[in-house]
C-alpha positions as CSV (number, residue, x, y, z in Angstrom):
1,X,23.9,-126.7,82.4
2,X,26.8,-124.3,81.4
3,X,30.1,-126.5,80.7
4,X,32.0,-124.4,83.7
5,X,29.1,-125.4,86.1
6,X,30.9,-128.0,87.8
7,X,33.6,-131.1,87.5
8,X,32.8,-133.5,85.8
9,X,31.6,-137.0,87.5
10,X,34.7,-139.3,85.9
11,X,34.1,-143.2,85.1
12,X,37.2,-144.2,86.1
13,X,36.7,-148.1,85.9
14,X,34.9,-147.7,82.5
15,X,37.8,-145.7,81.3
16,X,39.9,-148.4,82.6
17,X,37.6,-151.5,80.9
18,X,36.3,-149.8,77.6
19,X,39.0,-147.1,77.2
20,X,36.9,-144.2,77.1
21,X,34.2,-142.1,78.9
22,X,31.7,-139.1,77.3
23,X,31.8,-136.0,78.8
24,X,28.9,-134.2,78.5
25,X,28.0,-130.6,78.0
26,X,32.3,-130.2,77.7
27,X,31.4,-127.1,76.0
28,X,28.3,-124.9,75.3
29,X,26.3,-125.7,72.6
30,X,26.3,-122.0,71.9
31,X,30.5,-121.8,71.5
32,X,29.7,-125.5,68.9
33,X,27.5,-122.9,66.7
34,X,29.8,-120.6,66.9
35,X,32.8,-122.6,65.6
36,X,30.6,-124.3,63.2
37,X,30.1,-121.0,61.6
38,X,33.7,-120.3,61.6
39,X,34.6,-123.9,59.9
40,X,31.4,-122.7,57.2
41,X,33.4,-119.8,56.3
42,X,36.4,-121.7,54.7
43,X,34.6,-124.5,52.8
44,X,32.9,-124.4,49.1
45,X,30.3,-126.1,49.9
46,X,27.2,-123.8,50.7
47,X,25.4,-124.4,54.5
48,X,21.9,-123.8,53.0
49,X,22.4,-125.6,49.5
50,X,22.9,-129.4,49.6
51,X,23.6,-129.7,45.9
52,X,27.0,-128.2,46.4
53,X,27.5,-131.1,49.0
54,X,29.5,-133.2,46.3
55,X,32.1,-134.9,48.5
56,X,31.9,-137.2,51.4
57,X,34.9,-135.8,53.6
58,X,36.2,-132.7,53.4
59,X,38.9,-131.6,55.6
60,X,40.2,-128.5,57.2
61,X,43.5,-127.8,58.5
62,X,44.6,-126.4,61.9
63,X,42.1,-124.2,63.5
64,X,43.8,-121.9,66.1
65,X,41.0,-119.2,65.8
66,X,40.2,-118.0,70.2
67,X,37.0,-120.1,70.0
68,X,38.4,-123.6,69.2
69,X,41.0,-123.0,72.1
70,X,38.2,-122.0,74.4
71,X,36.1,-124.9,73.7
72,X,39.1,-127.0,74.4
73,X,40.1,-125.9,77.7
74,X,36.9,-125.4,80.0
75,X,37.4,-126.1,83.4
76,X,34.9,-129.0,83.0
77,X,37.8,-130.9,80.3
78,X,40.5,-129.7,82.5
79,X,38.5,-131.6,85.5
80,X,38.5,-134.2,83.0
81,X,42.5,-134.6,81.6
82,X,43.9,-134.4,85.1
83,X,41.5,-137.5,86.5
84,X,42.4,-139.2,83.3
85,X,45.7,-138.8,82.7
86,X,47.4,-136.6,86.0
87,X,47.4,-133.2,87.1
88,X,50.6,-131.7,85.4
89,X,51.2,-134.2,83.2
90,X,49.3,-133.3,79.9
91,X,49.7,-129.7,77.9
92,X,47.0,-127.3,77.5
93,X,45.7,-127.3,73.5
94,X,46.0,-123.8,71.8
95,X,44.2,-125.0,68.9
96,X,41.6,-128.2,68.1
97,X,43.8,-129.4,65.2
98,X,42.5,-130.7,61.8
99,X,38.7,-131.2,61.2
100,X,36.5,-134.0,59.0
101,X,33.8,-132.8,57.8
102,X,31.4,-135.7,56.7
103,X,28.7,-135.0,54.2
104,X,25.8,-136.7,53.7
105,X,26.6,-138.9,50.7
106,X,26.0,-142.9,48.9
107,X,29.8,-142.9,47.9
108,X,32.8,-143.9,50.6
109,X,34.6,-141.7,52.0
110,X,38.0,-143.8,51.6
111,X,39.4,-143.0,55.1
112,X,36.7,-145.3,57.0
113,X,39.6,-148.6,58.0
114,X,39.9,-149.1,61.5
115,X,42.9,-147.8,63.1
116,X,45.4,-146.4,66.3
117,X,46.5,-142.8,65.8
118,X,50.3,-142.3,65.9
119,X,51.7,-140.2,68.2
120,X,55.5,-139.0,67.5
121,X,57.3,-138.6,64.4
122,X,58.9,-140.9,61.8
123,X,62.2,-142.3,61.9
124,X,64.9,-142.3,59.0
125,X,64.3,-145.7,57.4
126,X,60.7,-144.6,57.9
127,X,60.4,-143.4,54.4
128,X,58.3,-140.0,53.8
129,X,56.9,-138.0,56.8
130,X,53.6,-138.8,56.1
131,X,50.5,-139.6,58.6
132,X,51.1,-143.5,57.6
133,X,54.5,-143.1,59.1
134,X,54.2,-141.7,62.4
135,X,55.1,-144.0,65.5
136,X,53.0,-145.2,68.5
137,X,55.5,-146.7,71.2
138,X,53.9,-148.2,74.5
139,X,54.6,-145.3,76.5
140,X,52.7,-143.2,74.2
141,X,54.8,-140.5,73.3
142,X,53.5,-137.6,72.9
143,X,49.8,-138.5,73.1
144,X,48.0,-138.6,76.5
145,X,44.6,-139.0,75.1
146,X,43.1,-139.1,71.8
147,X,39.8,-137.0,71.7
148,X,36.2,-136.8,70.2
149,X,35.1,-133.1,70.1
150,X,31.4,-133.5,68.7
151,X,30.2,-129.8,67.1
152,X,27.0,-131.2,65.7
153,X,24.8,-133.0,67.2
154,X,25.4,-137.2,66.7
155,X,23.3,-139.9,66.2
156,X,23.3,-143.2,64.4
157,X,22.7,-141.2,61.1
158,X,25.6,-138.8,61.5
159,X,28.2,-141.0,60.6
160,X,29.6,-141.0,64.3
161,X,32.5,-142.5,64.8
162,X,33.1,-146.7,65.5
163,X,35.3,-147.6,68.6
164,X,35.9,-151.2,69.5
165,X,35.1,-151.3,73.2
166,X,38.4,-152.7,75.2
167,X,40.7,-152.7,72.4
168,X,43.7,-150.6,73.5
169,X,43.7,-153.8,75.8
170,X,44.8,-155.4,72.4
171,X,47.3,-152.4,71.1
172,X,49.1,-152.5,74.4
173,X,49.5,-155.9,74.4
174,X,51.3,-155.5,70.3
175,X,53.2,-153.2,71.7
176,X,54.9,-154.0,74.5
177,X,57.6,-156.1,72.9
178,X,58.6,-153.3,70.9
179,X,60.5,-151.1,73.1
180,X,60.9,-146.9,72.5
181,X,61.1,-147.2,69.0
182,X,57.3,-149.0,69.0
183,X,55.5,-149.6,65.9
184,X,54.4,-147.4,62.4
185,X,50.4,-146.3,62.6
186,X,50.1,-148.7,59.6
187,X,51.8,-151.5,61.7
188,X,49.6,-151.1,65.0
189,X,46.6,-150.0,63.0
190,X,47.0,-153.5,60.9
191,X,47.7,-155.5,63.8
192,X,45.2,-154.1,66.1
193,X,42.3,-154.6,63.8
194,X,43.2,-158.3,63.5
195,X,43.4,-158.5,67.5
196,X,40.1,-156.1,68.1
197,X,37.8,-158.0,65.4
198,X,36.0,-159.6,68.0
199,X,35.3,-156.7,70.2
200,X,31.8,-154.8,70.7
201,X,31.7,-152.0,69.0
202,X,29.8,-148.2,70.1
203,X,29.3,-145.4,68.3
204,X,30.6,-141.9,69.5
205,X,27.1,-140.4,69.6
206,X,26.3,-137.1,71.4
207,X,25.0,-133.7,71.9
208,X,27.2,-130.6,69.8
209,X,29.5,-129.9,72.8
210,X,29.9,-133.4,73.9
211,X,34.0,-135.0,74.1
212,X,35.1,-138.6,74.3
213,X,37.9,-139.1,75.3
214,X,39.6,-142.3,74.8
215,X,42.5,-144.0,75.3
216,X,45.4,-143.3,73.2
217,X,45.2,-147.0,72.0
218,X,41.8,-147.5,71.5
219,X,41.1,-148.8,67.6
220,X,38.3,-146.8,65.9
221,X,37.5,-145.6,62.4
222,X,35.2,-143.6,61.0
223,X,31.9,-144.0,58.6
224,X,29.8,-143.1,55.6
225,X,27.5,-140.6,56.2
226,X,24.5,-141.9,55.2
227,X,22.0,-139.2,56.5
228,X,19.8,-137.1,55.0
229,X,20.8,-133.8,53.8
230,X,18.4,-132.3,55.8
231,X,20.7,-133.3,58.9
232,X,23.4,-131.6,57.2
233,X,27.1,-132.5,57.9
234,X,28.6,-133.8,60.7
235,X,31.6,-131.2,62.5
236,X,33.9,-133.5,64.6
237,X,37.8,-132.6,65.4
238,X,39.9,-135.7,66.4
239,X,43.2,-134.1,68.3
240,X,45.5,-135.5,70.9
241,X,45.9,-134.1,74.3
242,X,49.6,-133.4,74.3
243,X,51.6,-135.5,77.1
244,X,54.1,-134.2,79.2
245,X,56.3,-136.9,79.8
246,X,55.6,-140.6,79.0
247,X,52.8,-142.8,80.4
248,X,54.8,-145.7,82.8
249,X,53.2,-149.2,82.3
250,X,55.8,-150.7,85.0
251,X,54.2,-152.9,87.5
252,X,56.9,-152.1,89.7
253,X,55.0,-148.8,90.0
254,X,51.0,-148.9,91.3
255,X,50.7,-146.0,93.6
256,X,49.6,-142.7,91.7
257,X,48.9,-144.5,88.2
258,X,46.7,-142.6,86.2
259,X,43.6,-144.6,84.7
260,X,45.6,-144.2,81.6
261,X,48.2,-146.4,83.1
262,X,45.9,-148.6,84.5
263,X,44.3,-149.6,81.5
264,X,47.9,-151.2,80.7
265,X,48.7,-152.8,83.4
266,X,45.6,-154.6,83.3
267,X,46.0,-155.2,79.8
268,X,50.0,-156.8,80.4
């Protein structure tokens, strides 16, 4: 099945319950080879010599090369973000942002906590602009969906990524009291692991070409790749899909709520 083949069949109510839904076949296995190839071209390490594999993580900044944009806007994703989040309402990626790149390796990777992305800038008594920083308010600002774009294929022995089943059930919940201004990424992150710790948690397992997407509030982290080397590394990129406006939690407002929405006003 070519990705452009047709819509994709969308989970709604699973999206709504677990906060967040595979999509399969998002993008052609032979465009994940090719951007694989691309992201081989700008690291030391050697594809067909495992003794130069000396770190766990390595990662790659921005990559705005034409195939990463193309594997991030097929028709088959674009099915996807409008049923998700609303037609008009989310920005087109030009790029598929940073990349971790997870080696097969016995030592951790130091970046394996569980966590909730942040989605708009610092403010002043913030401190530094770093990652840590960054905000997530309950309308989500600036982040429509966070996003699992799998370029190698996944299983329980590619370090896939953890997410907590239901737990942007939990993050909405932290948040609401907290207005626009909302809460650091180390503030939600710490507070939503104490609330998810209970939760089920599934692997983001999959087929190079595969996506999740997930809720912008779901808690997650990633893993230890504890493989063999002749499974080589795992290729993931992690970016947001941009949001045009805000998401509207209001349950003064029902009709035309994206699942997005949903997902909080069953969660407040």
């Amino acid at each position: 099945m070519r990705p452009d083949d047709h819509e994709p069949v969308i989970d709604s109510g699973q999206f709504v319950r677990d906060g967040f839904v595979r999509i399969d076949a998002a993008f052609s296995r032979d465009l994940a080879e090719e951007c694989v190839g691309l992201l081989w071209e700008q690291l030391d390490e050697t594809r067909d010599d495992p003794t130069t594999w000396t770190s766990p993580v390595v990662r790659l900044g921005y990559q705005q090369a034409e195939p990463f944009a193309r594997a991030a806007n097929t028709q088959r994703l674009h099915a996807a973000y409008d049923a998700l989040v609303g037609a008009g309402r989310w920005m087109p990626r030009r790029d598929l942002g940073t990349f971790a790149i997870r080696f097969p390796s016995e030592r951790s990777p130091g970046d394996d906590g569980w966590h909730v992305d942040g989605s708009f800038p610092p403010m002043a008594r913030d401190g530094p602009d770093d990652s840590f920083a960054w905000r997530v308010n309950l309308a989500s600002r600036g982040r429509a969906l966070l996003m699992l774009f799998l370029f190698s294929d996944t299983t329980d022995e590619d370090a896939p990524t953890r997410l907590r089943v239901g737990s942007h059930h939990d993050v909405a919940r932290i948040l609401a009291p907290h207005g626009d201004d909302g809460l650091t990424m180390m503030e939600v992150s710490g507070h939503g692991a104490d609330a998810s710790s209970e939760r089920r948690v599934e692997f983001a397992l999959g087929a190079a070409g595969d996506v999740y997407l997930c809720h912008p509030f779901l808690v997650h982290a990633a893993q230890a790749h504890h493989g063999s080397a002749a499974r080589g590394p795992r290729f993931l990129a992690q970016p947001p899909l941009p949001l045009t406006g805000w998401i509207n939690a209001s349950f003064d407002v029902v009709a035309g709520q994206s699942p997005v929405e949903q997902a909080l006003r069953e969660a407040l």
